[in-house]
C-alpha positions as CSV (number, residue, x, y, z in Angstrom):
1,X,-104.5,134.5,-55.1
2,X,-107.6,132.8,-56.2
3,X,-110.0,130.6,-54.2
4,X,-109.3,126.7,-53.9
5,X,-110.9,123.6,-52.9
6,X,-109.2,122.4,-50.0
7,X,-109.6,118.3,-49.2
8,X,-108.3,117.0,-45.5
9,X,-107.5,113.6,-46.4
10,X,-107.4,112.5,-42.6
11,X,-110.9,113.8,-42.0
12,X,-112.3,112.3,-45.2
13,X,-110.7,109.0,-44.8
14,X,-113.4,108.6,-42.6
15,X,-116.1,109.5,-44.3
16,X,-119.0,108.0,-46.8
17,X,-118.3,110.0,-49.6
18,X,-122.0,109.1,-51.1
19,X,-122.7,111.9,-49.9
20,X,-121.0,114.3,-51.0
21,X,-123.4,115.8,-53.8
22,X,-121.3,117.3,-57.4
23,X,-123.0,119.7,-59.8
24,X,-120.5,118.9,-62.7
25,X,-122.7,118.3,-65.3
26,X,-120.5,115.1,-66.7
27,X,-120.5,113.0,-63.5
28,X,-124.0,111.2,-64.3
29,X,-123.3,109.7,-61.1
30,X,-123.0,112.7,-59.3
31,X,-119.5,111.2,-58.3
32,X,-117.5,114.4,-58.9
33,X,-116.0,113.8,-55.1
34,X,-114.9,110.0,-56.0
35,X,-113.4,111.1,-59.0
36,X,-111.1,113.8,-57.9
37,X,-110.0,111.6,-54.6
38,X,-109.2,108.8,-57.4
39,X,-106.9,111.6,-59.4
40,X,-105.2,112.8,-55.9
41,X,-104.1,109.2,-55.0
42,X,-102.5,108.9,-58.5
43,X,-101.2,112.1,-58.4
44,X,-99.6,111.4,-55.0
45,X,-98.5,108.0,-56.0
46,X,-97.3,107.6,-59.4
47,X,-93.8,107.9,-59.9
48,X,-94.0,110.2,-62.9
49,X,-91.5,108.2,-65.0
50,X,-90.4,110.0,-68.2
51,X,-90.1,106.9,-70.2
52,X,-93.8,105.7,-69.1
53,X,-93.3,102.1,-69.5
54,X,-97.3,101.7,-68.9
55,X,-98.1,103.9,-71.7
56,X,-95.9,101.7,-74.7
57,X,-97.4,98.4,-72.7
58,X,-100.9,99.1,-73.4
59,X,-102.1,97.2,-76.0
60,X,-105.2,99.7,-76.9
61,X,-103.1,103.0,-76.6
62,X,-105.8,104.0,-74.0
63,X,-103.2,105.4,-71.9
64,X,-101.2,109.3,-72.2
65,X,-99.7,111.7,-70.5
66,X,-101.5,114.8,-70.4
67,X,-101.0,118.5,-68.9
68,X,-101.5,118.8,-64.8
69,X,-103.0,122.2,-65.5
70,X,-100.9,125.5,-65.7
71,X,-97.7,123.2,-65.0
72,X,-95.0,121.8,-67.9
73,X,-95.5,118.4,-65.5
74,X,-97.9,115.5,-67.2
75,X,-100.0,112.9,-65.3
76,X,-101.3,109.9,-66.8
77,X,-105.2,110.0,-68.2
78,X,-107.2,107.0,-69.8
79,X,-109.4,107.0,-72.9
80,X,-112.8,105.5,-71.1
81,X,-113.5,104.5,-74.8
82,X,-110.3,102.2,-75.4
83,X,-109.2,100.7,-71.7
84,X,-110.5,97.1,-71.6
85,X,-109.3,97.1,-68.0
86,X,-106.3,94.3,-69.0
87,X,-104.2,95.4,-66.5
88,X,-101.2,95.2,-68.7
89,X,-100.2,99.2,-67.5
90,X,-100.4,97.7,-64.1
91,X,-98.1,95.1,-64.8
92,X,-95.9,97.3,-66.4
93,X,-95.2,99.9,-64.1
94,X,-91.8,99.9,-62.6
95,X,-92.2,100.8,-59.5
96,X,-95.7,99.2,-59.1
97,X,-97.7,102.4,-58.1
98,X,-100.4,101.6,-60.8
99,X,-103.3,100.2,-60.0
100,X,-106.0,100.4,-63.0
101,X,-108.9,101.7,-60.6
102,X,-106.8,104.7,-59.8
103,X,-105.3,105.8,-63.7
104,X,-108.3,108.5,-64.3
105,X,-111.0,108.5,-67.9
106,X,-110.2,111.7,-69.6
107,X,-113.7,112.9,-69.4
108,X,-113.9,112.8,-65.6
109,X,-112.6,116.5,-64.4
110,X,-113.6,118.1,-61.2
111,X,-113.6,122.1,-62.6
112,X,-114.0,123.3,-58.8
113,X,-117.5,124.9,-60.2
114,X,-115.6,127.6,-62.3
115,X,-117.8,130.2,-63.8
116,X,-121.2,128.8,-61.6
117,X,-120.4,130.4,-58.3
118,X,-121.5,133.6,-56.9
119,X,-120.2,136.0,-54.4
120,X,-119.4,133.9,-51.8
121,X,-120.8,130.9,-52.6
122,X,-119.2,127.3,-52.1
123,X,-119.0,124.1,-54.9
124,X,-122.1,121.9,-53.9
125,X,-119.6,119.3,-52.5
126,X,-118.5,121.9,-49.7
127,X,-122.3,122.5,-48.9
128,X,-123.0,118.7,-48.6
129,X,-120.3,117.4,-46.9
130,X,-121.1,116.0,-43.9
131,X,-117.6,116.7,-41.5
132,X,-116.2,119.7,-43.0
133,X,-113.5,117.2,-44.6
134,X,-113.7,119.8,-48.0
135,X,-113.6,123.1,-47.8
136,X,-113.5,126.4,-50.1
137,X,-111.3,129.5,-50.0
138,X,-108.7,131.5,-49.7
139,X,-105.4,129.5,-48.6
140,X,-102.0,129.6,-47.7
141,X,-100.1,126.5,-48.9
142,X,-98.7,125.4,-45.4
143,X,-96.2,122.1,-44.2
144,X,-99.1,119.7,-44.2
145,X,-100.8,120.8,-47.2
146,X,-100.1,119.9,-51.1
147,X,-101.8,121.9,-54.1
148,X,-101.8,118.4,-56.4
149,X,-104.0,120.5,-58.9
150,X,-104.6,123.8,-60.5
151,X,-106.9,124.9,-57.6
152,X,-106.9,121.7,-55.3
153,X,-105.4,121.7,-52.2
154,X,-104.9,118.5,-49.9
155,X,-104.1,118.9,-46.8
156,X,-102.4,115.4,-45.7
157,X,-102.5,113.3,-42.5
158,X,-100.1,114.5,-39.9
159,X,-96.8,112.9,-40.1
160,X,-97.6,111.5,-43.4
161,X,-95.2,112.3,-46.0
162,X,-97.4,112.6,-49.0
163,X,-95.8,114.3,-51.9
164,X,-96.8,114.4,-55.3
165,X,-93.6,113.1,-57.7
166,X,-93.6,116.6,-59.5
């Protein structure tokens, strides 16, 4: 069983996530922290339908559904080169879980600082977190926690019945 990050929503709910430093060299932004919470509400929101009515209903074919890592299961991603930010995906969505701030750009991935660590070092977003709301390790995948991707862990508010639509 390999290390994950592990994210307590409740904690970090709470928090200014400026601060939170990234050392993923493709958030220019240093907004690696923003971008992963933005993928973990989709994830734990979007219905997952098969047909994908927001997908046909874009008019710049900026949306797809791509691989959610080792799993058969596919999420939605958008091209950051063709989304005009219409809103038509939006309108489209069945079940009205999209909302066009939270649909990911393909080239924002959090790689949980694969292959940059040492020993027992922690991702840069662990270090400079200011309430211990992320954390890196070891885990074992209890009630209150989801693993929404390949090496992301959330741990969820209690009594909150967030589950991903896998």
């Amino acid at each position: 069983m390999g290390k994950k990050l592990i994210i307590d929503l409740s904690k970090l709910e709470k928090e200014d996530v400026s601060q939170i430093r990234c050392s993923y060299k493709h958030h220019p932004e240093n907004n690696g922290v923003k971008v992963l919470l933005e993928k973990i509400n989709f994830a734990l929101i979007c219905r997952k339908c098969n047909t994908a009515p927001c997908v046909s209903a874009c008019p710049r074919n900026a949306l797809e559904k791509v691989s959610a890592g080792n799993s058969d299961e596919k999420i939605l991603a958008r091209a950051e080169m063709l989304c005009t930010g219409c809103g038509t995906c939006a309108i489209a969505c069945p079940f009205g879980t999209i909302y066009t701030d939270l649909i990911t750009f393909m080239s924002d991935i959090c790689d949980v600082c694969r292959g940059r660590l040492t020993g027992k070092e922690k991702p840069l977003c662990v270090q400079t977190c200011p309430n211990n709301c992320l954390d890196y390790g070891q885990v074992e995948i209890k009630d209150d926690m989801v693993e929404v991707f390949e090496d992301v862990v959330v741990k969820v508010p209690a009594g909150t019945l967030w589950e991903p639509f896998l």
